[in-house]
Structure formats: C-alpha cells, structure tokens
ZAROLO-75955 format. One line per field, with one value per residue (C-alpha): x, y, z; residue number from 1. Coordinates in Angstrom, 2 decimals, decimal comma. Example, Ala and Ser with C-alpha at 12.3 -4.5 7.8 and 13.67 -1.06 7.14 Angstrom:
BEGIN
X = (12,30 | 13,67)
Y = (-4,50 | -1,06)
Z = (7,80 | 7,14)
num = (1 | 2)
# end
This chain:
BEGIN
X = (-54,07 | -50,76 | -49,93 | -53,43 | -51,79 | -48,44 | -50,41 | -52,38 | -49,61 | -47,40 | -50,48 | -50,74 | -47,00 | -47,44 | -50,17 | -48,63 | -45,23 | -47,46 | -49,48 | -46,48 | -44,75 | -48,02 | -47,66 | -44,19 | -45,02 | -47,47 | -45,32 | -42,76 | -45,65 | -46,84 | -42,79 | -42,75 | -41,14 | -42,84 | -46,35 | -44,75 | -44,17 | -47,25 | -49,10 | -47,31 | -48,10 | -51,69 | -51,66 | -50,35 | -52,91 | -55,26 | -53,35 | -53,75 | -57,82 | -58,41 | -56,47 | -58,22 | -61,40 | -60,05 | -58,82 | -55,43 | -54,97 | -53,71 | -55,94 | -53,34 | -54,14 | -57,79 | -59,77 | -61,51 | -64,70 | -63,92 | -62,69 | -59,09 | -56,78 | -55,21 | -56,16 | -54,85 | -51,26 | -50,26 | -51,44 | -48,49 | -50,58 | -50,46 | -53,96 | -56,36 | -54,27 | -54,86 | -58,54 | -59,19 | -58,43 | -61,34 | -63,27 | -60,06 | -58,54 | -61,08 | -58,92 | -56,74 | -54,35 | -52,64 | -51,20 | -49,67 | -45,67 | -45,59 | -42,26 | -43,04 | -43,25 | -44,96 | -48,00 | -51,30 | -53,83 | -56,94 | -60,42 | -61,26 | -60,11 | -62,69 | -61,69 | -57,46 | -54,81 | -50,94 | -50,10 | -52,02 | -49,54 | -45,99 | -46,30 | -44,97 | -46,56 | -44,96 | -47,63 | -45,31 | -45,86 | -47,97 | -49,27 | -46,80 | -43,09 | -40,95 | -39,64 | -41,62 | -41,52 | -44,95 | -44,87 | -42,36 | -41,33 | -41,80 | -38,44 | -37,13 | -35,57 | -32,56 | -31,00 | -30,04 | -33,29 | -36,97 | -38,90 | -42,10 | -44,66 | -43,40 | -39,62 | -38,51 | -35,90 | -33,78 | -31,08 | -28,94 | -30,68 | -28,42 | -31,97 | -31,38 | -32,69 | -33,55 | -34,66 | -38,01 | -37,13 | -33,67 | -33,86 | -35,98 | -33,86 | -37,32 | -35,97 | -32,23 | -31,16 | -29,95 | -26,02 | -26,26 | -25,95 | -27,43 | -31,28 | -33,17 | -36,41 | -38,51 | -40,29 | -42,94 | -43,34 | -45,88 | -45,30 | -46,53 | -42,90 | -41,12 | -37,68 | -36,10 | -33,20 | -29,84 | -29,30 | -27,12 | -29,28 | -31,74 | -29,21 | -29,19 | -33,08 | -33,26 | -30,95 | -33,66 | -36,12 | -33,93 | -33,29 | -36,90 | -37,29 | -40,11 | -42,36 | -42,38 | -45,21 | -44,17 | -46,65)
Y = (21,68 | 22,70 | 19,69 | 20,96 | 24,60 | 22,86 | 21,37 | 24,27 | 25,97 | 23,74 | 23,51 | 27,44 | 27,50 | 25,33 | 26,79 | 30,26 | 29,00 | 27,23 | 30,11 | 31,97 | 29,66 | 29,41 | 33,41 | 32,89 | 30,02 | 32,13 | 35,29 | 33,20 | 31,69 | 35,54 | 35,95 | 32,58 | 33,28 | 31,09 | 32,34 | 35,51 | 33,23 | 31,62 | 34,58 | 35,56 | 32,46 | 33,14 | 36,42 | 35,18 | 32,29 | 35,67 | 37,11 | 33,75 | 33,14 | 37,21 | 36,79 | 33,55 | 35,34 | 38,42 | 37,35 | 36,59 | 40,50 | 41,44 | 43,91 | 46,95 | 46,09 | 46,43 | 49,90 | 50,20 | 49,94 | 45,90 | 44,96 | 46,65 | 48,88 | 51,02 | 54,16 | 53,29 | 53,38 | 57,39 | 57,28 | 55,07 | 53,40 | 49,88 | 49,43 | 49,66 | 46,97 | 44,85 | 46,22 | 44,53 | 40,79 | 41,41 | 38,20 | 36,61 | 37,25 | 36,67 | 37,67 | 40,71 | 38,65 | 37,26 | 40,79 | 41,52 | 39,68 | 38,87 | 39,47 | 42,89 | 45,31 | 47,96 | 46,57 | 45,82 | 43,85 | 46,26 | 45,39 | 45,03 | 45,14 | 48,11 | 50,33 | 49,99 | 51,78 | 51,01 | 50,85 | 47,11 | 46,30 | 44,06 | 43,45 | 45,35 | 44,82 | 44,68 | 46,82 | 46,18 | 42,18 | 40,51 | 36,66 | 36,47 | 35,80 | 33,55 | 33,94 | 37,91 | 38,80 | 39,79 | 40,43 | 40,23 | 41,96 | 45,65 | 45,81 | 45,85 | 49,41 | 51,28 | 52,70 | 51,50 | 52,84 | 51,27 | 53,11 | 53,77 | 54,70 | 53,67 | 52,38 | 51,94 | 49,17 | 48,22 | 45,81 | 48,27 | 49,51 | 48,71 | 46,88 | 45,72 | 44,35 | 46,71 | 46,09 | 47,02 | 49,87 | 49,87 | 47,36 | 44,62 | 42,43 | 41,39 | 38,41 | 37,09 | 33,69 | 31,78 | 32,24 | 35,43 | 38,66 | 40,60 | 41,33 | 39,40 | 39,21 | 37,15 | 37,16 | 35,75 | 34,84 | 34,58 | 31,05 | 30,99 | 29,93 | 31,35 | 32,17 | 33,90 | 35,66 | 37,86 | 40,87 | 39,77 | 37,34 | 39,80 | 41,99 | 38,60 | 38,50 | 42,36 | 41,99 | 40,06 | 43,05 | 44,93 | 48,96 | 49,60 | 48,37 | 47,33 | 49,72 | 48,73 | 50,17 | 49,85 | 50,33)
Z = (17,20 | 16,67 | 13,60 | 12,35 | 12,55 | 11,02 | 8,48 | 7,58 | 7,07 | 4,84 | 2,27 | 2,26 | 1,28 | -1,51 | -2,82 | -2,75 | -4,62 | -7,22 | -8,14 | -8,50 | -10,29 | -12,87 | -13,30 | -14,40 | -16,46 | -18,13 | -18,29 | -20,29 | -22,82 | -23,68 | -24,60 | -27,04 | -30,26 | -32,00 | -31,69 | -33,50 | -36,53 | -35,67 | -36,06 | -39,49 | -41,16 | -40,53 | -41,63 | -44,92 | -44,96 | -44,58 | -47,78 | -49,74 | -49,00 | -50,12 | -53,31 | -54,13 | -53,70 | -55,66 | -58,88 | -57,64 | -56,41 | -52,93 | -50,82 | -52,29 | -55,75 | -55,32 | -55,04 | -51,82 | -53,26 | -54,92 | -51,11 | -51,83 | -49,94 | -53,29 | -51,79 | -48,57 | -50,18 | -49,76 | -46,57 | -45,55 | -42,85 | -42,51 | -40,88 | -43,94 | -45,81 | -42,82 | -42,85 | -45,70 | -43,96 | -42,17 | -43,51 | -43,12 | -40,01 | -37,10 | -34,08 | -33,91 | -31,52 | -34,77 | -35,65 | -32,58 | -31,58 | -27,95 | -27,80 | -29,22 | -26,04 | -27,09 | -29,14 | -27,95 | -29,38 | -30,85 | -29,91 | -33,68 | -37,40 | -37,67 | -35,07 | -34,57 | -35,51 | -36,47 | -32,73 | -32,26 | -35,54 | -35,25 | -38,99 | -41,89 | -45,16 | -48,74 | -50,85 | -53,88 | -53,59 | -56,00 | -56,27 | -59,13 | -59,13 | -56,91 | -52,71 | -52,78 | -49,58 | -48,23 | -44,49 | -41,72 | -38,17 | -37,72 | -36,36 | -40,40 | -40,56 | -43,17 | -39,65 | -36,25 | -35,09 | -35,65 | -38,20 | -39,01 | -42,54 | -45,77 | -46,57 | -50,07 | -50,09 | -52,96 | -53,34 | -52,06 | -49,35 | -45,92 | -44,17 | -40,74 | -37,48 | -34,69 | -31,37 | -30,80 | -28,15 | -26,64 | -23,44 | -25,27 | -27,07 | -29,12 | -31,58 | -31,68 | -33,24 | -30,40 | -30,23 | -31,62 | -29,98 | -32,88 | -33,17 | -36,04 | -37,43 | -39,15 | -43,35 | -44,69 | -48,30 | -51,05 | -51,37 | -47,48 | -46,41 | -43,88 | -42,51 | -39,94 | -40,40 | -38,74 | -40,48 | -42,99 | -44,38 | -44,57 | -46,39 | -48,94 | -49,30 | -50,38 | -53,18 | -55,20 | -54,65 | -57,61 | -58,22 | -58,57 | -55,03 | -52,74 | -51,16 | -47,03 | -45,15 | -41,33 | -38,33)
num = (1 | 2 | 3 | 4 | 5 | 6 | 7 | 8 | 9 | 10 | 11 | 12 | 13 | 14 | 15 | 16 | 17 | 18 | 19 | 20 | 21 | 22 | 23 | 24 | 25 | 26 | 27 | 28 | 29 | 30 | 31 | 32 | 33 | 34 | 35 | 36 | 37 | 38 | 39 | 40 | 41 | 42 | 43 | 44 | 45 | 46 | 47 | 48 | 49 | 50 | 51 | 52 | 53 | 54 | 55 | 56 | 57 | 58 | 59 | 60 | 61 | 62 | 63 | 64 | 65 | 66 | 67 | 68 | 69 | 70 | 71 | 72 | 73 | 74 | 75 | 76 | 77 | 78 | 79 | 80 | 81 | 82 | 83 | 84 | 85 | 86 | 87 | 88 | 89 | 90 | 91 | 92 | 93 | 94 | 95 | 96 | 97 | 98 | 99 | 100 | 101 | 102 | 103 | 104 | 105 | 106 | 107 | 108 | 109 | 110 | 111 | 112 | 113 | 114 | 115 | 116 | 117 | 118 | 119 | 120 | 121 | 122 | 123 | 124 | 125 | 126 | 127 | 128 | 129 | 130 | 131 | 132 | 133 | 134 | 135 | 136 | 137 | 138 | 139 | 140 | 141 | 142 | 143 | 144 | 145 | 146 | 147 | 148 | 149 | 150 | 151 | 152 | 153 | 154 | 155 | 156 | 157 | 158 | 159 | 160 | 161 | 162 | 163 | 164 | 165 | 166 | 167 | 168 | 169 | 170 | 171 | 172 | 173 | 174 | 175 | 176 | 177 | 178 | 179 | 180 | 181 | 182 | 183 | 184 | 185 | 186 | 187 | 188 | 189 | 190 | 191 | 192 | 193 | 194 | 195 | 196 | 197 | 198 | 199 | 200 | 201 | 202 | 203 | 204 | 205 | 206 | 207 | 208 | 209 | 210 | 211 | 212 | 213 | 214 | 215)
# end
C-alpha cells in the first residue's frame, strides 16, 4: 500500500510540473515575435488580393460605395480601412501583435473598433512607386510616447519606436536596448527596424509626406 501510495504520488507530481510547464510553453508562443510579422505579411497579402480585384486601387482610394474606405479618411480611424479586407482577411487574429499588451482580438471585421488594431496603415500608399511603406507596428510615433489617429510624416519628421505602454518592452532587435518596430511594403517585403533605420526609411516619403493613421 504504501509503494502504491509512493507511486501514486510521484505520477501526480509529474503531471502537475508538466502542465505547468505546457502553460509556460504556451505563454511564451502568445509572446513570439514572429507571428507579429507573420500577421503583417498577411495583411499585406489582404492589400495585394483587394487591389487586384480593384483596378490596382487600395481600399482608401475607393469610395465606400465601389468596396473603398475614401470616406473613412477624416475620420482618422483605422478600422474602416481594415473593414474593407473583409473578403480578404478571414480571421481578425491577423491584426492583432501578441507581443502587443493591450490589444485584443475583435469578434469580427464588422463589429470592432481601433482597440483590436496593432497595425497602422499608410492611406497615402498607392500600388505605384518603389519600397512605399504600407503598414507596420502601432508603436510608430513623432514623440517618446505612443500615439494615436492620423500622423503626417515627412522626411523630416523625428519618427520613432515607442514601447507599447511603459513596462512592456513590445519589439527590440536582439542586442539592443532600444524599442523597434516592424514595416511592411507594397512590394510585400518586409523589414524590421531600430529607430534610426526607421528615421532612414521616412526620408524617401518626401516634404509632402505620408498620411499615418494609427489605432
């Protein structure tokens, strides 16, 4: 009886430490970085099969009433744009970062708001023209602080890399103390960058700038 007890016992032990060793397991795979990037290449895979379908237009070139987002624009909400995707993107998981702490992935396209978003859209970028940035991490911002609505960036804007609140480090190049974030291009490629490369990237966009909207 008692090596029965003994025995009992041993097995409960290691079933306890695996189960808890599964949780944290699959509390690190919710944090992977690279589902974030992931998730932004689909988006712009999203981006690529409405143009094709639309004449070659993204959803903020179009009126609402040809499958567009145009009206959307003043508004300086990123949801409609993404609205839009619906055909395109079939789970709302893709437009949330799980290293982004607090965003939570909406029910539906149709009923969420910017706070299931850890996207920013460019509603200035166009099919046309080479390395135009289309999407990238929320955490984009002209101050120390995150931001949110619309941003108008020019080559000499000072862009960096926030943290998404102030005790989550959210994305940092390994080595690097700094926060960084990652873009998404028209071309579909992708990069992820510190904040002086970002500084680099946002020279290209010019003094007439790129209009940012931020969720």
């Amino acid at each position: 009886m008692i090596e029965l007890c003994i025995v009992v016992g041993t097995v409960g032990l290691l079933v306890f430490f695996g189960m808890a060793r599964l949780r944290e397991v699959r509390r690190q795979n919710t944090k992977n970085p690279l589902q974030c990037q992931q998730n932004m290449k689909w988006i712009g895979q999203a981006l690529s099969d409405f143009n094709a379908d639309h004449a070659d237009k993204m959803p903020w070139e179009l009126p609402m009433a040809e499958g567009g987002s145009r009206e959307a624009i003043p508004t300086t909400q990123a949801t409609p744009h993404f609205r839009a995707l619906t055909n395109f993107i079939r789970n709302t998981r893709v437009l949330v970062c799980p290293m982004d702490p607090i965003r939570h992935r909406g029910t539906s396209l149709a009923s969420m708001d910017d706070s299931a978003l850890s996207y920013f859209l460019n509603v200035s970028a166009t099919t046309h023209g080479r390395n135009v940035v289309l999407t990238g991490d929320r955490t984009i911002s002209p101050t120390s602080d995150t931001t949110t609505g619309e941003i108008l960036v020019t080559a000499a804007t000072p862009v960096q890399w926030t943290h998404p609140v102030p005790d989550e480090r959210g994305h940092t190049i390994p080595g690097a103390a700094e926060p960084s974030g990652n873009l998404l291009f028209n071309n579909n490629s992708f990069i992820e960058t510190s904040t002086l490369q970002l500084q680099r990237v946002v020279r290209s966009f010019g003094t007439n700038g790129q209009r940012l909207i931020l969720p």
